[in-house]
N, C-alpha and C positions, 0 to 999 in steps of 0.2 A: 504494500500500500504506500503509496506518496507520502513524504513528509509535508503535514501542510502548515502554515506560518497563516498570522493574520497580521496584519503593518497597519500601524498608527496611517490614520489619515483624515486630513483637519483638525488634528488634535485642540490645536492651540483656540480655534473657533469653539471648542466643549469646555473651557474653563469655566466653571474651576474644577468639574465632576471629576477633568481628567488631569488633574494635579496630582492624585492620588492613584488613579489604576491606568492602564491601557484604553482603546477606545472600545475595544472586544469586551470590558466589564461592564459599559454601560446596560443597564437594565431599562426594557421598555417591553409591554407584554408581560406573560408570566415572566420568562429566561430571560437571562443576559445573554447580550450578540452571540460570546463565544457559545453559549449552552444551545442557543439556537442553530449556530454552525454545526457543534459537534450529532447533535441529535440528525440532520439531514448528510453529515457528510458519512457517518456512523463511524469517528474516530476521533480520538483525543487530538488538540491542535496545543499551538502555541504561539508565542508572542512577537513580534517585533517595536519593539517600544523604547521612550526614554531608560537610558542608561541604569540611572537612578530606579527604578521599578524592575527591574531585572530579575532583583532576588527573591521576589515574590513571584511576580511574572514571568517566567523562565522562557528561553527559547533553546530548542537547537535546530542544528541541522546535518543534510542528507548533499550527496551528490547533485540529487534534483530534488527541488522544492518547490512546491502547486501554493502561489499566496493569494490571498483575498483581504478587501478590504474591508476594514475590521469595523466602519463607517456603513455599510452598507447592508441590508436588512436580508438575510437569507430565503432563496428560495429554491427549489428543486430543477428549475431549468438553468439557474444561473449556475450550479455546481454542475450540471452535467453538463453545460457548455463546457464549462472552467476543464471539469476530465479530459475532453475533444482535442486540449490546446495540447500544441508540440511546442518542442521545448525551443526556449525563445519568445513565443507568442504572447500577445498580451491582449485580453481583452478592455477597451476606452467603452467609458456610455459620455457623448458629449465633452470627448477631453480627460475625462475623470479616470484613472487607472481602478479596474475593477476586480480581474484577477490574472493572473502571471502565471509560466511556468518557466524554471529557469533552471538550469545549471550551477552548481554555487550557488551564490549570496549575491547576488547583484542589488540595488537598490530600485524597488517594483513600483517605485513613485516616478522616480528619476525621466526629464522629456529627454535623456540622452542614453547611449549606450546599448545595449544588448538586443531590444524588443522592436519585433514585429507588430504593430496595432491593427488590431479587427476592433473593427465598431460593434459591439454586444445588441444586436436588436430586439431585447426581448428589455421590456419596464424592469427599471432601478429604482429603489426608494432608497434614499440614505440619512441617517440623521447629520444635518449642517449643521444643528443650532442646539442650545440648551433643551429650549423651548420644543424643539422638536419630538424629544422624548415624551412631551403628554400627549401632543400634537396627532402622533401616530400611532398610540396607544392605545386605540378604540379598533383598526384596525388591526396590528400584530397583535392583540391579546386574542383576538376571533381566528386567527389561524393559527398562534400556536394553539388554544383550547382543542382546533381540530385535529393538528396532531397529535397531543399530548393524549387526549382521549381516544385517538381512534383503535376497536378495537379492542379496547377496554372498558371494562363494568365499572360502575361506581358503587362506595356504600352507600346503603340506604339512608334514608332523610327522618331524623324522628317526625313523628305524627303533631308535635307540640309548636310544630314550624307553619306558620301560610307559605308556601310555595306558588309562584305563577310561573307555568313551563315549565316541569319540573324536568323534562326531559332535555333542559339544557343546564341542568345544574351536575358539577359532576363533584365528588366526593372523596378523597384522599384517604388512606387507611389513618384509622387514629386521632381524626378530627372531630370536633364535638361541635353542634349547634342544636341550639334549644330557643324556644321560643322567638324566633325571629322570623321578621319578614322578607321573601327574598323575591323578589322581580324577575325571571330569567326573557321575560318576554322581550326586553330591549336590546339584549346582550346575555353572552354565556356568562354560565361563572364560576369559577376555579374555586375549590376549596382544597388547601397544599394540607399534606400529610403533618398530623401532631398539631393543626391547627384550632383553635376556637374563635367562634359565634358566640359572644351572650346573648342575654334574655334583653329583649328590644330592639335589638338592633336591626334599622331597614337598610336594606342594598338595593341597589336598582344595578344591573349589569349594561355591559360587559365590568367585572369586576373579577380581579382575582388577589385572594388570601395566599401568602405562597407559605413554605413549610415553616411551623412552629410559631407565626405570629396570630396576631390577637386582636379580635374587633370587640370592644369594652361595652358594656351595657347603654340601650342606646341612643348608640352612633347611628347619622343618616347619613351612608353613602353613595353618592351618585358615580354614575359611568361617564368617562370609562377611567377607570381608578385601579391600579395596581399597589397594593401593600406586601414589600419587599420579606424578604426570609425574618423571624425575630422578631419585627416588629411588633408594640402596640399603638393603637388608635383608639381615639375616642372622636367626640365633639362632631361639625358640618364637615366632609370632602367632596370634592368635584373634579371631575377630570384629574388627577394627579398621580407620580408613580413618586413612591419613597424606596428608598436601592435597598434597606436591610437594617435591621440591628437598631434603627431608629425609634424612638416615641414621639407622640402627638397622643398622650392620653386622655387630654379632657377636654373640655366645651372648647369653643373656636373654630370658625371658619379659614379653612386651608382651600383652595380653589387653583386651579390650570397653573398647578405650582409642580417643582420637581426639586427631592430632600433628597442629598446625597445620604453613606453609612454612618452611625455611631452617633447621630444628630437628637436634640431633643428639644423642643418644644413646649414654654410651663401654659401653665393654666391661660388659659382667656386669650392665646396668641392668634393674633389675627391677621390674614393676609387681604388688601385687597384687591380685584383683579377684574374690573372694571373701572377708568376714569370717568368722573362725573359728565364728562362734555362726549361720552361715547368715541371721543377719537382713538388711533391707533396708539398704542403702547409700546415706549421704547425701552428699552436695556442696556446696560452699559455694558461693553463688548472689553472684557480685561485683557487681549491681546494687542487691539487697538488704542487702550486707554481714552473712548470714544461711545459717546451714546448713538445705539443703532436702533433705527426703526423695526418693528416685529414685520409689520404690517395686520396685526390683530386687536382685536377687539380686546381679548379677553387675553391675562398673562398674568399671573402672583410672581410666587416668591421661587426664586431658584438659589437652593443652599447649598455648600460645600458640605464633604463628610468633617465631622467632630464638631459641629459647630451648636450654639446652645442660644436661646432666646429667654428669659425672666417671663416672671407673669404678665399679663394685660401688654404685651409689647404687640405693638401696629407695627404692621409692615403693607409700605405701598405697593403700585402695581408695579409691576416689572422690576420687583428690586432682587439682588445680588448680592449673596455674601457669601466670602471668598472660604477657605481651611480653617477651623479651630479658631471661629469668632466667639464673644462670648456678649450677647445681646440683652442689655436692658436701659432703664431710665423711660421719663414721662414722653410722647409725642411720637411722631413719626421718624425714625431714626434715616440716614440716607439712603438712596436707591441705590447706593454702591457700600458695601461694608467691608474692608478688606482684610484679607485672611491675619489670623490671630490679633483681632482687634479688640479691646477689652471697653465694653462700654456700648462701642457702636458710633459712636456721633463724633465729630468732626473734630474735638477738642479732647476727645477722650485718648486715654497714654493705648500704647501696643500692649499685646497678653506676653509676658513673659514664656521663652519656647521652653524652661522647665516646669513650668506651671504648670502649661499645655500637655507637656508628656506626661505630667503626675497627674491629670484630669484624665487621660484617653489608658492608664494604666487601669486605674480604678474601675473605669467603666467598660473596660474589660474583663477586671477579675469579678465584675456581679455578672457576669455570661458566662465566667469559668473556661475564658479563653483568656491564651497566652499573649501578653503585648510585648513580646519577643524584638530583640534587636534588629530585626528585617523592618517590624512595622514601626520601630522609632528611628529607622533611617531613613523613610520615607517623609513621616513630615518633620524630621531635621533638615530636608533636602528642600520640601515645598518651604516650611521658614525662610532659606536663602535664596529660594526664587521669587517669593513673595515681597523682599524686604522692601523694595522700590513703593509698592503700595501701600504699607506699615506705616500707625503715626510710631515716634519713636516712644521706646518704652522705658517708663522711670523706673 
C-alpha cells in the first residue's frame, strides 16, 4: 500500500486553530480531516507540517509517496483519482494543488519542480477560512453520518425520549439519553460511544455528540452543531463545532462560533453573531494582521485551544482569540484577543507562558491525561510565535 502524507495547506489562513495541530486535525462533521481521510482511504496517514508539531504529529516516508491536501474535505472519487496518478502527476482544482504522487519528498505545494498538472474535474470543497469549519458542517456531518452508519445497527433509544425520525438517529455502544427531545427530521444525529443526553435536553439535527462528551440538563441545540470528543455543554448553540476536551457548561448563547481543544467557557458567556444593522461580518485575519470581510451575515466567536472566558463575559461578532487567552472584566472585550492574553482588553498585561503551562497541566491531570513535554513544546513554541501580538507581560 502507498505511503500516504497529508501537507499543511493555507495553514496560516486557519489561525489560530492551526497554531496548535496540522490542518488534517481540524474537526468539522463528526471526524477530523485526517479520521475522514483514513476511514475512505482505509489506512493510517501522516503528516507534513510545521517543524514545531512534528512530535506529536509525526510523518514518515517511502520511496513513493501519494499526498493530499490536508485542506480539503475527502471524498471517494477524489482518492480514486488520486490512486490513477503516476508518479510525478499532480492533481490542480483551479490552481490549488490537491493531491500528488511522487518519488521522495518533493514539496506537493511547490509551482516548481517535479509535477505534471491534471486539472481534477470532479467538485473540491476545502476549508479556506476559520469560519468555514461551521460553515460546512451541516453538510460533512450528513455524509460522514452516512458512512459512519452504513451498514451498521444502532442501540436502541429509551422509551423516556420524544424522538422525531427516529430512523435517523443512530446510537453509539454505551451512551445514555433519557428524557430528551431529539429532532432527526432536519438532520441526522450522531450519538458517539460513552456519550450522555440529560433529562431536557432539545437537539434539533444534523447534530452530532462525539465519544465520551456531554449535553447537560436542558441544553437547546440547534443544527448543524458538532460537540467534539470530552466535551460538556450546557446553555443556547447554533450552528457550531467545538474540537474536544472543551466546556460551555451553563446558560449562554454560543452561535456560528468555532472553540478550539482544552477551552472553557464560565457561566452566562455570550457570543454575538448577528450585527445590529444586518451587514456582513468581519474578522481579523492574524496572518495579515488585517480585518477581513466574511461576507456573512451571521459569524460568533472563533477560539484558540487552552483558552478561558470568566462569567457574564460578551463577546462580539466575529471576534478572535488567539492560544491560552484568559478572558474577563465588564463590557465587550476586543474583536481580536491575542494569544496568552491575561484580561482581554487592550491595557491589560500578557499571561505569563509559566502560568499558562501550570493552567493546561492541571486541566489535564482532571482528564487523567499526561501534559507531557511534546504538549508543553508546543505552546512554548506558539508563545514565541505569538509574541509580536502579546501586550507585554509584568
Amino acid at each position: 500500500m502507498t505511503n500516504t502524507v497529508l501537507f499543511d495547506y493555507n495553514r496560516k489562513a486557519l489561525l489560530p486553530f492551526t497554531y496548535t495541530r496540522p490542518v488534517a486535525e481540524l474537526r468539522t462533521g463528526i471526524w477530523t480531516n485526517r479520521e475522514h481521510w483514513e476511514f475512505l482511504l482505509g489506512q493510517t496517514v501522516s503528516y507534513l507540517t510545521e517543524d514545531y508539531l512534528t512530535k506529536k504529529y509525526t510523518f514518515w516516508k517511502e520511496q513513493e509517496n501519494l499526498f493530499f491536501n490536508a485542506s480539503v474535505i475527502p471524498d471517494k472519487e477524489l482518492v480514486d483519482a488520486a490512486r490513477n496518478l503516476k508518479l510525478g502527476q499532480r492533481l490542480v482544482k483551479g490552481g490549488v494543488p490537491v493531491a500528488a504522487f511522487a518519488e521522495g519528498w518533493p514539496d506537493p505545494v511547490s509551482p516548481y519542480g517535479r509535477f505534471r498538472d491534471m486539472e481534477y474535474p470532479g467538485k473540491v470543497n476545502m476549508i479556506r477560512h476559520p469560519w468555514d469549519l461551521f460553515l460546512l458542517n451541516d453538510f460533512i456531518l450528513r455524509d460522514q453520518f452516512r458512512l459512519i452508519t452504513e451498514d451498521r445497527k444502532s442501540q436502541g433509544i429509551s422509551s423516556t425520549n420524544t424522538v422525531i425520525a427516529p430512523e435517523n438517529v443512530f446510537i453509539e455502544e454505551g451512551a445514555k439519553v433519557e428524557c430528551a427531545i431529539i429532532n432527526a427530521s432536519t438532520g441526522p444525529v450522531y450519538i458517539g460511544r460513552n456519550s450522555e443526553i440529560m433529562e431536557g435536553a432539545v437537539i434539533r439535527g444534523p447534530f452530532a455528540l462525539c465519544e465520551g462528551a456531554t449535553i447537560k440538563m436542558s441544553a437547546k441545540i440547534y443544527g448543524a452543531t458538532t460537540v467534539g470528543p470530552y466535551c460538556k455543554v450546557g446553555g443556547e448553540i447554533n450552528n457550531t463545532v467545538i474540537f474536544g476536551y472543551s466546556n460551555k457548561a451553563h446558560d449562554g448563547f454560543l452561535g456560528n462560533s468555532v472553540i478550539g481543544e482544552w477551552c472553557n467557557l464560565g457561566a452566562d458567556t455570550n457570543n454575538s453573531n448577528l450585527k445590529n444593522n444586518y451587514s456582513s461580518v468581519s474578522v481579523y485575519d492574524i496572518a495579515s494582521g488585517k480585518l477581513v470581510d466574511t461576507g456573512l451575515t451571521f459569524c460568533g466567536l472563533l477560539m484558540g485551544d487552552h483558552s478561558k472566558s470568566g462569567i457574564n463575559t460578551m463577546f462580539n461578532t466575529g471576534t478572535v482569540v488567539g492560544v491560552s487567552a484568559n478572558i474577563f472584566g465588564s463590557g465587550f472585550p476586543p474583536k481580536f484577543i491575542p494569544s496568552f492574553s491575561w484580561g482581554g482588553f487592550e491595557d491589560s498585561p500578557g499571561y505569563l507562558l509559566e502560568k499558562a503551562l501550570e493552567v493546561a497541566k492541571q486541566v489535564y491531570n482532571r482528564r487523567n491525561i499526561d501534559f507531557d513535554s511534546v504538549e508543553e513544546g508546543i505552546i512554548r513554541s506558539v508563545f514565541e510565535l505569538t509574541q509580536h501580538d502579546m501586550p507585554k507581560s509584568k
